[in-house]
CHARMM-style PDB file with segment names, atoms N, HN, CA, C and O in Angstrom:
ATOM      1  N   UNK     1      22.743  87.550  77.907  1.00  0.00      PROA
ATOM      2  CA  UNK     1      22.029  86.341  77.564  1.00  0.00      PROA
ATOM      3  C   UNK     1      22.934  85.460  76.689  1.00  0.00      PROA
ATOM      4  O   UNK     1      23.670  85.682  75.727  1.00  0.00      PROA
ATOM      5  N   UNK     2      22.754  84.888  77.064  1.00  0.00      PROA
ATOM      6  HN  UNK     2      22.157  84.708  77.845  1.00  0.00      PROA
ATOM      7  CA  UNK     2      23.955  83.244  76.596  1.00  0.00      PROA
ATOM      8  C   UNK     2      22.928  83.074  75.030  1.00  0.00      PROA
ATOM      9  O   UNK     2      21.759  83.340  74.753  1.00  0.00      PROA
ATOM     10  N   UNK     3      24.302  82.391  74.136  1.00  0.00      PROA
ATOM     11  HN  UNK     3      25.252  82.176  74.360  1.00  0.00      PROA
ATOM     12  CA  UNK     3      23.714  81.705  72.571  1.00  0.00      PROA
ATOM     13  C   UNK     3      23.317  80.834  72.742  1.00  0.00      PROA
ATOM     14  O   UNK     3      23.968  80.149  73.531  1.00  0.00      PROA
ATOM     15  N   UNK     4      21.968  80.169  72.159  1.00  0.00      PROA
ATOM     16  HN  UNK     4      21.439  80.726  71.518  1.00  0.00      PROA
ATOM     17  CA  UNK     4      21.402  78.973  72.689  1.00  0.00      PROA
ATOM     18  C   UNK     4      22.434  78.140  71.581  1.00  0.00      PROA
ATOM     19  O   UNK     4      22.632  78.529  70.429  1.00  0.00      PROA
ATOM     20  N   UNK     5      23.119  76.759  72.269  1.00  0.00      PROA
ATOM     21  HN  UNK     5      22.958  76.444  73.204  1.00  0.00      PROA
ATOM     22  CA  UNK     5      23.738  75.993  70.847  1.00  0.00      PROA
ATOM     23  C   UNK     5      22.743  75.088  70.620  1.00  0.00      PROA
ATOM     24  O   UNK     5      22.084  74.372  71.374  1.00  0.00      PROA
ATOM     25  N   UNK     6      22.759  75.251  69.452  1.00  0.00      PROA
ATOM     26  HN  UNK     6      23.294  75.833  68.839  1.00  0.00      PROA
ATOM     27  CA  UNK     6      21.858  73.904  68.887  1.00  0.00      PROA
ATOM     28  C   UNK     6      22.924  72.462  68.314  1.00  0.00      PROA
ATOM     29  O   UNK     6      23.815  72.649  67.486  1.00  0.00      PROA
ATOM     30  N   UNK     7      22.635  71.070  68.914  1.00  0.00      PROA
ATOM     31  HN  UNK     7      21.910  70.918  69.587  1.00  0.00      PROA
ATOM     32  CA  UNK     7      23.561  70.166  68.584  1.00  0.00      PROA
ATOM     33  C   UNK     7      22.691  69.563  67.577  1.00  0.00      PROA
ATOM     34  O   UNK     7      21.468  69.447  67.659  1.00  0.00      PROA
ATOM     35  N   UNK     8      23.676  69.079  66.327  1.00  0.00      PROA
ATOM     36  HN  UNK     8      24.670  69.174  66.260  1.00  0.00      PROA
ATOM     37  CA  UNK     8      23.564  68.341  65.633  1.00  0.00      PROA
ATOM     38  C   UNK     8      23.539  66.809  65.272  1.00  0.00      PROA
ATOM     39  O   UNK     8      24.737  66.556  65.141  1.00  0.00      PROA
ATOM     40  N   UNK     9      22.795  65.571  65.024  1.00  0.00      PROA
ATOM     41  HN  UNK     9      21.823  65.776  65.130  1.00  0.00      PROA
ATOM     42  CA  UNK     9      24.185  64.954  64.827  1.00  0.00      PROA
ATOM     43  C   UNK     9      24.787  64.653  63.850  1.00  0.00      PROA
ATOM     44  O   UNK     9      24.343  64.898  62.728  1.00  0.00      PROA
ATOM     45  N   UNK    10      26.242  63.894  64.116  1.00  0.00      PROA
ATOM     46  HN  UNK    10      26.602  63.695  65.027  1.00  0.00      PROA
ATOM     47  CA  UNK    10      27.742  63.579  63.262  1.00  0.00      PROA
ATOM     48  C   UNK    10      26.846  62.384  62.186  1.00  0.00      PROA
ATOM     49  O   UNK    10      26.492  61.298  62.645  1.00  0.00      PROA
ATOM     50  N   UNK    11      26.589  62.750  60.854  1.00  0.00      PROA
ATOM     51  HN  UNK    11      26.876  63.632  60.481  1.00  0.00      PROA
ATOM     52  CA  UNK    11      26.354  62.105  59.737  1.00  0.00      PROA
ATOM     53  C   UNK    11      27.639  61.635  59.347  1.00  0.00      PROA
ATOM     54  O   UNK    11      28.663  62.312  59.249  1.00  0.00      PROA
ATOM     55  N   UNK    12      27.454  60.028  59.064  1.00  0.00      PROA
ATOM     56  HN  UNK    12      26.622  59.478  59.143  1.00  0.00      PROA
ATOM     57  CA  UNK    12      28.575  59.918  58.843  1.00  0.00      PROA
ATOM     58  C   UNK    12      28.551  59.540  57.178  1.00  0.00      PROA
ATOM     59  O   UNK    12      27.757  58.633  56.930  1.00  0.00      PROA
ATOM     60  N   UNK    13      29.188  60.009  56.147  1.00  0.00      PROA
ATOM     61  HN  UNK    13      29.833  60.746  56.349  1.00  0.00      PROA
ATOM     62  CA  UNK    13      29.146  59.954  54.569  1.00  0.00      PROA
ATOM     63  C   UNK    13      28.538  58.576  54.447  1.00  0.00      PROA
ATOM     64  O   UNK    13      28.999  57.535  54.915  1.00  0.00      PROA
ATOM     65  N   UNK    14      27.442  58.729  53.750  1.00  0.00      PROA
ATOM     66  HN  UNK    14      27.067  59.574  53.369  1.00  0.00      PROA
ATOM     67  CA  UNK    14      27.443  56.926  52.883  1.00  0.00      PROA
ATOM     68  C   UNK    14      28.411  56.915  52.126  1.00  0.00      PROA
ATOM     69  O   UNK    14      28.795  57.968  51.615  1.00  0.00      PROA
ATOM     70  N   UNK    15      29.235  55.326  51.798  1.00  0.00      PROA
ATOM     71  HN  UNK    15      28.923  54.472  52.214  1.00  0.00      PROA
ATOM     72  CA  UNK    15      30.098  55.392  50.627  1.00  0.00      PROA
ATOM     73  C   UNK    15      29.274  55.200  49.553  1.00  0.00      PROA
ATOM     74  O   UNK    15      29.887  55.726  48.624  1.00  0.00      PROA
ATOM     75  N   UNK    16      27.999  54.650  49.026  1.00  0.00      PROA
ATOM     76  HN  UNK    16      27.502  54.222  49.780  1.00  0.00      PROA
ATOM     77  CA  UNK    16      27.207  54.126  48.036  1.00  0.00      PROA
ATOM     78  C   UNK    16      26.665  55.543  47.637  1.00  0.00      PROA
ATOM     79  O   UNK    16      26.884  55.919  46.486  1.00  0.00      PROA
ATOM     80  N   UNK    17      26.021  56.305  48.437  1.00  0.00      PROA
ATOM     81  HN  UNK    17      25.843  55.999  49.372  1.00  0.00      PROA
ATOM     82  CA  UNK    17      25.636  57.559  48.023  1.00  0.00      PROA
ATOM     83  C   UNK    17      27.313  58.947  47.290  1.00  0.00      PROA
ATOM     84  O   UNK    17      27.096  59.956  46.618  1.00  0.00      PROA
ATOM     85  N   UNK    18      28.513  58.535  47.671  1.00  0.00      PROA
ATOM     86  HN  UNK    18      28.690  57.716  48.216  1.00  0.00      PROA
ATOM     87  CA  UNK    18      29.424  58.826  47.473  1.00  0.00      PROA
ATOM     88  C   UNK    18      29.869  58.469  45.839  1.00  0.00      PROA
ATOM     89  O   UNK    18      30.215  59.270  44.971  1.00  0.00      PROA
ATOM     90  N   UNK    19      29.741  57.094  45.754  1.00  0.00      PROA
ATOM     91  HN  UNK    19      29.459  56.444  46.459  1.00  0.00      PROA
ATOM     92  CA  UNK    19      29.983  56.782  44.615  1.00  0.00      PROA
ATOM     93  C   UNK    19      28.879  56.456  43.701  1.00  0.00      PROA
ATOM     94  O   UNK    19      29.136  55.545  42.914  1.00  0.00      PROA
ATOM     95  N   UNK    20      27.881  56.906  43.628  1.00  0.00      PROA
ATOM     96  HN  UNK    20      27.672  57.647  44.267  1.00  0.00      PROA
ATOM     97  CA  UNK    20      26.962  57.347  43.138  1.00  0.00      PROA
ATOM     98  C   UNK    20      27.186  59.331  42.267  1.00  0.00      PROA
ATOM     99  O   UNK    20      27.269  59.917  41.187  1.00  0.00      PROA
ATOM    100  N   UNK    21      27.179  59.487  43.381  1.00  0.00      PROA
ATOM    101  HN  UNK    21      27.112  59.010  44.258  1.00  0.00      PROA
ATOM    102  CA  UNK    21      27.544  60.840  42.806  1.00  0.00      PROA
ATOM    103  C   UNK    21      28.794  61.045  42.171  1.00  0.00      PROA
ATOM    104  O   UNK    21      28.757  62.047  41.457  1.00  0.00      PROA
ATOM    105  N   UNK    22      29.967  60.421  42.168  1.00  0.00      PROA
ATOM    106  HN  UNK    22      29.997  59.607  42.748  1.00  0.00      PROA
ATOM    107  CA  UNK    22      31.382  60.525  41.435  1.00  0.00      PROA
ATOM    108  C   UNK    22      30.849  60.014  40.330  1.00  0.00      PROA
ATOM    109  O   UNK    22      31.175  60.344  39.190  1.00  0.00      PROA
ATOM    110  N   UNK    23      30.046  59.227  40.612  1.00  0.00      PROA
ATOM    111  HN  UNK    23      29.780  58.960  41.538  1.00  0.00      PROA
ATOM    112  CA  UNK    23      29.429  58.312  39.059  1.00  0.00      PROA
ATOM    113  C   UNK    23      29.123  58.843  38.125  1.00  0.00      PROA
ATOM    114  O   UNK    23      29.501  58.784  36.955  1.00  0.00      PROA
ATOM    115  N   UNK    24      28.143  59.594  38.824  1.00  0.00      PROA
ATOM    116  HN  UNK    24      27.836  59.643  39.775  1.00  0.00      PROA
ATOM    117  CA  UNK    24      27.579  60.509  37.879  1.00  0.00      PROA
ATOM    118  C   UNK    24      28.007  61.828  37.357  1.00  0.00      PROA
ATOM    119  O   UNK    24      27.493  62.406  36.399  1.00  0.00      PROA
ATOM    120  N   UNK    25      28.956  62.230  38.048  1.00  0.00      PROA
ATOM    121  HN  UNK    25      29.374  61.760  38.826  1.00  0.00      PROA
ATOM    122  CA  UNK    25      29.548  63.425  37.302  1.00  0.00      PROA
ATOM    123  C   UNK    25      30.686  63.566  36.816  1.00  0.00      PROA
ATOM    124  O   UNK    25      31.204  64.621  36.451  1.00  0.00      PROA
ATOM    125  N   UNK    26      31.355  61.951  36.777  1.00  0.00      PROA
ATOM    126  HN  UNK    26      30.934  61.094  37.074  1.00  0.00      PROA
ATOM    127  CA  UNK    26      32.491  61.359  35.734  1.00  0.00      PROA
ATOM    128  C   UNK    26      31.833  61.269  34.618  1.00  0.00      PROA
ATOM    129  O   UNK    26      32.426  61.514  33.567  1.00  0.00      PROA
ATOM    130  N   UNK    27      30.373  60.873  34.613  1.00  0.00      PROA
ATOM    131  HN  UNK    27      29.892  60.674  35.467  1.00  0.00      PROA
ATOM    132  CA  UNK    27      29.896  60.674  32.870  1.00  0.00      PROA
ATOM    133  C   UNK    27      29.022  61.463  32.678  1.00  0.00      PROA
ATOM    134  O   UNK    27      28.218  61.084  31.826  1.00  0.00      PROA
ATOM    135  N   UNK    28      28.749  62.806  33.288  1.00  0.00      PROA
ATOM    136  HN  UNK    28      29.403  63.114  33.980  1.00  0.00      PROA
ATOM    137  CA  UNK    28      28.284  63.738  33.239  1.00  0.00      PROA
ATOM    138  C   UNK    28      29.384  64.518  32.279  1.00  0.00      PROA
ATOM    139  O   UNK    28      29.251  64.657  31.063  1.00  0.00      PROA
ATOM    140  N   UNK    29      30.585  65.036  33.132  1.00  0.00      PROA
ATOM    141  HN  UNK    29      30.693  64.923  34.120  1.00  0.00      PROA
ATOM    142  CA  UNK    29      31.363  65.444  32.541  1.00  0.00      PROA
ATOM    143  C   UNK    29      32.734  64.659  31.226  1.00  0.00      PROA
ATOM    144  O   UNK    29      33.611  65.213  30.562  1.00  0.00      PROA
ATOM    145  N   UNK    30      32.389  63.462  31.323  1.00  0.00      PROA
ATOM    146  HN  UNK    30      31.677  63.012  31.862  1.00  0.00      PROA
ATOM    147  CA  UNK    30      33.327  62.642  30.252  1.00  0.00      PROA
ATOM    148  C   UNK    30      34.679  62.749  31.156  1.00  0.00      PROA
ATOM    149  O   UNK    30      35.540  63.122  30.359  1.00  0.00      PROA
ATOM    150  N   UNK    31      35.344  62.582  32.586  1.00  0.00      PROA
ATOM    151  HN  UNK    31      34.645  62.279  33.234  1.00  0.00      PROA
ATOM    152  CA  UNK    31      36.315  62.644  33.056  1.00  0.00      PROA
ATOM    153  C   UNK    31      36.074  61.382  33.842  1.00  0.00      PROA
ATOM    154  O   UNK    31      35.048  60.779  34.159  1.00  0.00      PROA
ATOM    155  N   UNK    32      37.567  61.151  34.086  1.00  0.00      PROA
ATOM    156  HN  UNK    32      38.400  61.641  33.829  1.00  0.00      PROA
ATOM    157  CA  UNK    32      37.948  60.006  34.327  1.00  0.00      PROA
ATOM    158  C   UNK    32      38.806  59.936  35.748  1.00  0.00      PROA
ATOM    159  O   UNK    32      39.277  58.899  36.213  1.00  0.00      PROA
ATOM    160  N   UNK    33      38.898  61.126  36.281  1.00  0.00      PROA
ATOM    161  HN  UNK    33      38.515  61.969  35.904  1.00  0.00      PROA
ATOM    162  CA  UNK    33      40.086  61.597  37.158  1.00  0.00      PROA
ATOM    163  C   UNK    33      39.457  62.709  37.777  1.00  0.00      PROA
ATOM    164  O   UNK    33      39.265  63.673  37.036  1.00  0.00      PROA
ATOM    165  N   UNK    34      39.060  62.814  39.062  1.00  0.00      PROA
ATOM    166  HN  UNK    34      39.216  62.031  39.664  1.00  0.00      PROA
ATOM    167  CA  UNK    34      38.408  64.096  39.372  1.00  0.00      PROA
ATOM    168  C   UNK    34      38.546  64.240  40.549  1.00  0.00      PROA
ATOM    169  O   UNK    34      39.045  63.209  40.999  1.00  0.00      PROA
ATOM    170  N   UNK    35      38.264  65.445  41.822  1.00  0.00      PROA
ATOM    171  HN  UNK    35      37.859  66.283  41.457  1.00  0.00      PROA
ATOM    172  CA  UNK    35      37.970  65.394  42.997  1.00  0.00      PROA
ATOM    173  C   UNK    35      36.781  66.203  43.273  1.00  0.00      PROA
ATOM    174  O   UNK    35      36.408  67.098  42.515  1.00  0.00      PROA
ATOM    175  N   UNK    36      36.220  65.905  44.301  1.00  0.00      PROA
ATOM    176  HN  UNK    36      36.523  65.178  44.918  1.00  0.00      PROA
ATOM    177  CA  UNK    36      34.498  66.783  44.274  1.00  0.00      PROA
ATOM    178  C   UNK    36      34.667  66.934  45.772  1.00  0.00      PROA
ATOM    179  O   UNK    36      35.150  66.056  46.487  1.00  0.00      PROA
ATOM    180  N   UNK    37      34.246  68.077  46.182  1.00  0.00      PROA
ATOM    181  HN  UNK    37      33.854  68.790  45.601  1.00  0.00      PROA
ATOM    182  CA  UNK    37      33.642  68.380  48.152  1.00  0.00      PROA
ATOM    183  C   UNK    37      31.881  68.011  48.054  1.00  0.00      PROA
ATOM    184  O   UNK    37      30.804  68.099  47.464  1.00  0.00      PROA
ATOM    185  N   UNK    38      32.373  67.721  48.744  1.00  0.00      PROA
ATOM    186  HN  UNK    38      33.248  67.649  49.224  1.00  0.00      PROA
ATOM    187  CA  UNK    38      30.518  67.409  49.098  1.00  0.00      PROA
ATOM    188  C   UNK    38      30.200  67.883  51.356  1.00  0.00      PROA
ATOM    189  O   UNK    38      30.743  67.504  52.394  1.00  0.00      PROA
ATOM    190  N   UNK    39      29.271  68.660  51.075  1.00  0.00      PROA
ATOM    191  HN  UNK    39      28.830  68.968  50.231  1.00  0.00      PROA
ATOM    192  CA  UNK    39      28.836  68.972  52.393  1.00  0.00      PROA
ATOM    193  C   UNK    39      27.612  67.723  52.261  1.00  0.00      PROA
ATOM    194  O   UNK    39      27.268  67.111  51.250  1.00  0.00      PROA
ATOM    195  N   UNK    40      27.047  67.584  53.838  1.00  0.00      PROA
ATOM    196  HN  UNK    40      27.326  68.081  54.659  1.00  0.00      PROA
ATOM    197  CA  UNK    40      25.843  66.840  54.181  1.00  0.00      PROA
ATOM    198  C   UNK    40      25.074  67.783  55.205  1.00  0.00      PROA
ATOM    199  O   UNK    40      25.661  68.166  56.217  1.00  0.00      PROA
ATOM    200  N   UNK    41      23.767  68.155  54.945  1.00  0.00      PROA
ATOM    201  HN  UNK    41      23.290  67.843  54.123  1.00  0.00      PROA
ATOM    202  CA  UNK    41      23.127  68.871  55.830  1.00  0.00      PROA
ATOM    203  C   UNK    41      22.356  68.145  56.493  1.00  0.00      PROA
ATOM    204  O   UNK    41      21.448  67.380  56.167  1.00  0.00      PROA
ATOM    205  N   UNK    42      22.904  68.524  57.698  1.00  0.00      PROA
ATOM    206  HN  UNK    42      23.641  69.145  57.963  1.00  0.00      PROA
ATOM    207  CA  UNK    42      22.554  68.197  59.052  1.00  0.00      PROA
ATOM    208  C   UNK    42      21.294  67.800  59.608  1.00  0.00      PROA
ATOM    209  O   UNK    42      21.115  66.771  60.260  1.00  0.00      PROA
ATOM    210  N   UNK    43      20.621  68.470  59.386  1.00  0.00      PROA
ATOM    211  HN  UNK    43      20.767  69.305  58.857  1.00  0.00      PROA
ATOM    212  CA  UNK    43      18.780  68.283  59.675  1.00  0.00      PROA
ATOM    213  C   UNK    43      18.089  67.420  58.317  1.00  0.00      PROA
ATOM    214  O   UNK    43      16.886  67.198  58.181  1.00  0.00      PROA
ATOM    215  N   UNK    44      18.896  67.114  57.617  1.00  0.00      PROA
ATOM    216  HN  UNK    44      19.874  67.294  57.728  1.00  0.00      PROA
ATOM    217  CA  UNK    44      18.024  66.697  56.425  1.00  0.00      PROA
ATOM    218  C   UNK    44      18.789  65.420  55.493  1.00  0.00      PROA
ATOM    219  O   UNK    44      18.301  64.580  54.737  1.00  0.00      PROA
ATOM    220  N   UNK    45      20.335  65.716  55.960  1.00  0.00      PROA
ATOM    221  HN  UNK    45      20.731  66.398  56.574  1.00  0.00      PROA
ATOM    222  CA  UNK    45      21.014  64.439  55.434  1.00  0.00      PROA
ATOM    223  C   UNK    45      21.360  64.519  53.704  1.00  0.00      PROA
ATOM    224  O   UNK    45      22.090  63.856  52.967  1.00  0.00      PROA
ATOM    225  N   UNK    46      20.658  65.406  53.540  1.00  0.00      PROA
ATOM    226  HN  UNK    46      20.065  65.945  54.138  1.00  0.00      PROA
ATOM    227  CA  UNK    46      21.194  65.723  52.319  1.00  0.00      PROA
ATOM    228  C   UNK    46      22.393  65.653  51.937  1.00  0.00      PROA
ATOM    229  O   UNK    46      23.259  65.773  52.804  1.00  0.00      PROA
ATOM    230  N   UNK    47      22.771  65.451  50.618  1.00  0.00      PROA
ATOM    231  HN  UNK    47      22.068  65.353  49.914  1.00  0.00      PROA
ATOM    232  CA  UNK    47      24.345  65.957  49.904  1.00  0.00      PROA
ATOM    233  C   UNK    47      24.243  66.459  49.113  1.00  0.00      PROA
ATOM    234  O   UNK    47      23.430  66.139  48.246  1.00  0.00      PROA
ATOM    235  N   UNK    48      25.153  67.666  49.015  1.00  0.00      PROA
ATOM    236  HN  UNK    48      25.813  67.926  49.719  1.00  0.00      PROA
ATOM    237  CA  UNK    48      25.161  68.570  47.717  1.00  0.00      PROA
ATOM    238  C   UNK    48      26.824  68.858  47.976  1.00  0.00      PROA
ATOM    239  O   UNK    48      27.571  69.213  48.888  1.00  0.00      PROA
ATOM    240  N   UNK    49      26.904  68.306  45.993  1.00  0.00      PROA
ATOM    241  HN  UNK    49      26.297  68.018  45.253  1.00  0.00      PROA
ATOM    242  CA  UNK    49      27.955  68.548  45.396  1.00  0.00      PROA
ATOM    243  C   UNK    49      28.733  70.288  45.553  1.00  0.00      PROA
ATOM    244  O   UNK    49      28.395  71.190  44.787  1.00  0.00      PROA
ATOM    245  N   UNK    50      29.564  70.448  46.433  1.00  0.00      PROA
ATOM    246  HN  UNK    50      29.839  69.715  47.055  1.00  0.00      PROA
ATOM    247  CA  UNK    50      29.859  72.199  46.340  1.00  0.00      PROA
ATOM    248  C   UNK    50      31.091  72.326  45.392  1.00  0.00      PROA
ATOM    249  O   UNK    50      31.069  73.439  44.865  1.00  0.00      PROA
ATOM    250  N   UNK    51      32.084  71.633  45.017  1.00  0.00      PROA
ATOM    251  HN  UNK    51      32.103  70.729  45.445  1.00  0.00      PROA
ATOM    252  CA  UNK    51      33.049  71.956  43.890  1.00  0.00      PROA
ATOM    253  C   UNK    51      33.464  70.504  43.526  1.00  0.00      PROA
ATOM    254  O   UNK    51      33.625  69.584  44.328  1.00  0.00      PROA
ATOM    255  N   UNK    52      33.622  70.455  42.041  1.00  0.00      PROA
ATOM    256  HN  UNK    52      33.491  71.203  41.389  1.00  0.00      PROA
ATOM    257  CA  UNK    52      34.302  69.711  41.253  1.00  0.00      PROA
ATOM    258  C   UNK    52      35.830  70.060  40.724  1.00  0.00      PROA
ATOM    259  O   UNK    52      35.820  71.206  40.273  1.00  0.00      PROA
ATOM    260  N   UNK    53      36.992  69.526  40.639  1.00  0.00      PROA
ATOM    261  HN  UNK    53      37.000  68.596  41.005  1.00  0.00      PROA
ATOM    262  CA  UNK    53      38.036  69.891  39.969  1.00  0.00      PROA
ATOM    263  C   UNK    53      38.742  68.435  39.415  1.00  0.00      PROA
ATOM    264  O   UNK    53      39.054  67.378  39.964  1.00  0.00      PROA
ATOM    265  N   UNK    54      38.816  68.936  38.105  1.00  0.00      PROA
ATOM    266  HN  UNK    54      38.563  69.794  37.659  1.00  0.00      PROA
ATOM    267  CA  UNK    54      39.602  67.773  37.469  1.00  0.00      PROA
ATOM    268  C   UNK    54      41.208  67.862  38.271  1.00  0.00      PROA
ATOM    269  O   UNK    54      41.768  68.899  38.627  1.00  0.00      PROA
ATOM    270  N   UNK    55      41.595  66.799  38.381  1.00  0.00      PROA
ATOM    271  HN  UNK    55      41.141  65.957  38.092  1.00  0.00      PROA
ATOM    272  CA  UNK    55      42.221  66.283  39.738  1.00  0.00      PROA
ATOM    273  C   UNK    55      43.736  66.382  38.669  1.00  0.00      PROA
ATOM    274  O   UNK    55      44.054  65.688  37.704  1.00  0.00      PROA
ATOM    275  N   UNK    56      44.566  67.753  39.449  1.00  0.00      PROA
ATOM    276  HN  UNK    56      44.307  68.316  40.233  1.00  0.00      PROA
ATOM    277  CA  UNK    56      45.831  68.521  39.224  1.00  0.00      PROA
ATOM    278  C   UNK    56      46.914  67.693  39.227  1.00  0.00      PROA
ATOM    279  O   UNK    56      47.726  67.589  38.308  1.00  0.00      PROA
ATOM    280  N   UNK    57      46.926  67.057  40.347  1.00  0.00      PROA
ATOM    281  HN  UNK    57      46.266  67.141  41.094  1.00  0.00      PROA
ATOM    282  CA  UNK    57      48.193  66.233  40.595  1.00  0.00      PROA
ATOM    283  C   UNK    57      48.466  65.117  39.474  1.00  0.00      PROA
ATOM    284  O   UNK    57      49.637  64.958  39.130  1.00  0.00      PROA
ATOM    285  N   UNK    58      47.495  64.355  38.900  1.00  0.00      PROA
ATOM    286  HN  UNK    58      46.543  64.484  39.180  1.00  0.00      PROA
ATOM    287  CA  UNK    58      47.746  63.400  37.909  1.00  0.00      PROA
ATOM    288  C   UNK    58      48.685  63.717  37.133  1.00  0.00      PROA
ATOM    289  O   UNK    58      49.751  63.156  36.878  1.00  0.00      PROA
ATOM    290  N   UNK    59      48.028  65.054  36.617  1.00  0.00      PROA
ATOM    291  HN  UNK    59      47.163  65.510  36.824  1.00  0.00      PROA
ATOM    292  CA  UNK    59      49.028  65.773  35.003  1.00  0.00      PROA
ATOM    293  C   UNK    59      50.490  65.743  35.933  1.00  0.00      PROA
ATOM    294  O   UNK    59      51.161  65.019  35.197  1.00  0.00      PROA
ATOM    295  N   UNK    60      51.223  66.018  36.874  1.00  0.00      PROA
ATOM    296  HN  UNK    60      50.678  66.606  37.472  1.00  0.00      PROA
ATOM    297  CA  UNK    60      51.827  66.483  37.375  1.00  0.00      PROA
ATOM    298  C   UNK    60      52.742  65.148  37.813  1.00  0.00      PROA
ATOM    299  O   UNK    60      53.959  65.114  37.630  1.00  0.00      PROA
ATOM    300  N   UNK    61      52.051  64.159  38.360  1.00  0.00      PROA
ATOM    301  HN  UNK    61      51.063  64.187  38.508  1.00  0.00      PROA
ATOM    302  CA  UNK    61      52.708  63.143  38.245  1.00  0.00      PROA
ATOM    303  C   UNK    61      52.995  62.124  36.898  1.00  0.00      PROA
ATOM    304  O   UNK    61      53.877  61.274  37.021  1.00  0.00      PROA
ATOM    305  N   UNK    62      52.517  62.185  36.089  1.00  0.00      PROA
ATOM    306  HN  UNK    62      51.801  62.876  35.989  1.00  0.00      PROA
ATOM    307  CA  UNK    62      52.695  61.833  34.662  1.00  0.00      PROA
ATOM    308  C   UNK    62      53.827  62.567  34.083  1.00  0.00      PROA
ATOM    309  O   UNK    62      54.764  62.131  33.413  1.00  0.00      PROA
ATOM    310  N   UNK    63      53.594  63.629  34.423  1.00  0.00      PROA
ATOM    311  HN  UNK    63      52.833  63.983  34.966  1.00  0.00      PROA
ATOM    312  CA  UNK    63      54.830  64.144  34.056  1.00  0.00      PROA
ATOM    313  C   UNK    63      56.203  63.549  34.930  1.00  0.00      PROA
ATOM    314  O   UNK    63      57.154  63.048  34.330  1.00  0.00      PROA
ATOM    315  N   UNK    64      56.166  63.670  36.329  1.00  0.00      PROA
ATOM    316  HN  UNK    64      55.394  64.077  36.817  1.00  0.00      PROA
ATOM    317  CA  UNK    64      57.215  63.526  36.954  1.00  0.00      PROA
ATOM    318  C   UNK    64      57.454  62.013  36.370  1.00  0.00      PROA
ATOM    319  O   UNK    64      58.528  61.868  35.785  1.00  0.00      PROA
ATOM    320  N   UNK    65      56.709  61.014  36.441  1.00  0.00      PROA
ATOM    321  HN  UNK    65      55.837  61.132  36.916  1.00  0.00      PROA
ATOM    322  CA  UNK    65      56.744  59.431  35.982  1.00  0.00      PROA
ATOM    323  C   UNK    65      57.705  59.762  34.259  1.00  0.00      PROA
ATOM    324  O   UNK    65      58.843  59.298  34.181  1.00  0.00      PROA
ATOM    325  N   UNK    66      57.264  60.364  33.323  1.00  0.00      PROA
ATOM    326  HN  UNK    66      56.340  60.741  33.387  1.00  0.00      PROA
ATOM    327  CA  UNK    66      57.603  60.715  32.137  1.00  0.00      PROA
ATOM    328  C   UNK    66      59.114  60.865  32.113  1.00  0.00      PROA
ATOM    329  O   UNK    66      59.880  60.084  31.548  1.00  0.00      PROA
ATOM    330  N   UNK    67      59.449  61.927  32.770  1.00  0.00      PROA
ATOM    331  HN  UNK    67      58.826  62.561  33.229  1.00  0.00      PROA
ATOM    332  CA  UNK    67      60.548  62.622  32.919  1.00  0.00      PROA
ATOM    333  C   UNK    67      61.651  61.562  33.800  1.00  0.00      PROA
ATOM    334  O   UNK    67      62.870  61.642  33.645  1.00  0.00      PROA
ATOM    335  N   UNK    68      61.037  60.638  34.673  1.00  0.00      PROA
ATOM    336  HN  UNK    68      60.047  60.573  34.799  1.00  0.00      PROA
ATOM    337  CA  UNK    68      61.993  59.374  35.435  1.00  0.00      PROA
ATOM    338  C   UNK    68      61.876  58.801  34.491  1.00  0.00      PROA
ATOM    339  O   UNK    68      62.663  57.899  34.779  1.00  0.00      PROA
ATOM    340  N   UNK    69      61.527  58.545  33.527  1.00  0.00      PROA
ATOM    341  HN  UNK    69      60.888  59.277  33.293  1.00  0.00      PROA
ATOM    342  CA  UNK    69      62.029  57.140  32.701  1.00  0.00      PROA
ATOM    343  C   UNK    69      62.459  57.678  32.037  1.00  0.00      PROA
ATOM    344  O   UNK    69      63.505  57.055  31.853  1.00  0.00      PROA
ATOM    345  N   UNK    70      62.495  59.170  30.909  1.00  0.00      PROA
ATOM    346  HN  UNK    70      61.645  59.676  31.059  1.00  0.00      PROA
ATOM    347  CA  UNK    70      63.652  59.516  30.121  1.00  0.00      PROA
ATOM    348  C   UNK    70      64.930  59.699  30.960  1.00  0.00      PROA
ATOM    349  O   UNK    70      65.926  59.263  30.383  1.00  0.00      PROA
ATOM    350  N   UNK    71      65.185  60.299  32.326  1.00  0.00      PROA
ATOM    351  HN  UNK    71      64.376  60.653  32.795  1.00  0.00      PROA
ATOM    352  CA  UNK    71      66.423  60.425  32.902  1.00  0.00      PROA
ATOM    353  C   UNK    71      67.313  59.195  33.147  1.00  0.00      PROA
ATOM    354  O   UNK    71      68.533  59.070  33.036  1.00  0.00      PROA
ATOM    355  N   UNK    72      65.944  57.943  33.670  1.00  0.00      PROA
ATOM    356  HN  UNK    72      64.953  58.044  33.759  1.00  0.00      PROA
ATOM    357  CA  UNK    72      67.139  56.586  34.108  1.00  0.00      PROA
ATOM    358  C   UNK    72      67.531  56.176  33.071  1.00  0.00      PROA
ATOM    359  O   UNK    72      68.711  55.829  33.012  1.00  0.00      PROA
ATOM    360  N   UNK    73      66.387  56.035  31.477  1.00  0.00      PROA
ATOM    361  HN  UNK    73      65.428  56.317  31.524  1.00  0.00      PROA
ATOM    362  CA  UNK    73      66.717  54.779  30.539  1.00  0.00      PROA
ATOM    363  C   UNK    73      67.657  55.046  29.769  1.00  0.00      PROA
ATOM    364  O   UNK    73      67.802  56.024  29.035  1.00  0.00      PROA
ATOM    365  N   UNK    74      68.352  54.107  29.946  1.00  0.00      PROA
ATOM    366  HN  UNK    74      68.235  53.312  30.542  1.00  0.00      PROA
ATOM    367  CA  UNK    74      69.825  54.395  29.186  1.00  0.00      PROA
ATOM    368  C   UNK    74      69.897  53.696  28.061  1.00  0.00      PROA
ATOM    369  OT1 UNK    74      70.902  53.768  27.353  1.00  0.00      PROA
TER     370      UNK     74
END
């Protein structure tokens, strides 16, 4: 017996509901710099926030930016 598939459809992200939620958990958390996953469920359209991380690369390029201007400035 065959899997019945069940089709969904392709939700496509609101951006207003997007930045709504960055909104709120930039001044939730007092950060200024962040990245968040967000799933949308399918039958219901929902969004729920699944991970937050204060956003790695910044520190990392601040540094690299830091470190180019002590090497060029002469």
């Amino acid at each position: 017996m065959a899997e019945r598939e069940v089709e969904y459809p392709i939700i496509e992200p609101d951006e207003q509901k997007l930045l709504q939620l960055s909104a709120g958990i930039q001044k939730q958390f007092d950060l200024e710099l962040l990245g968040i996953d967000v799933i949308i469920e399918n039958s219901t359209g929902r969004y729920a926030v699944i991970d937050i991380n204060v956003f790695p690369g910044a520190v990392r390029l601040l540094f690299v930016l830091y470190t180019a201007q002590t090497v060029f400035i002469i």
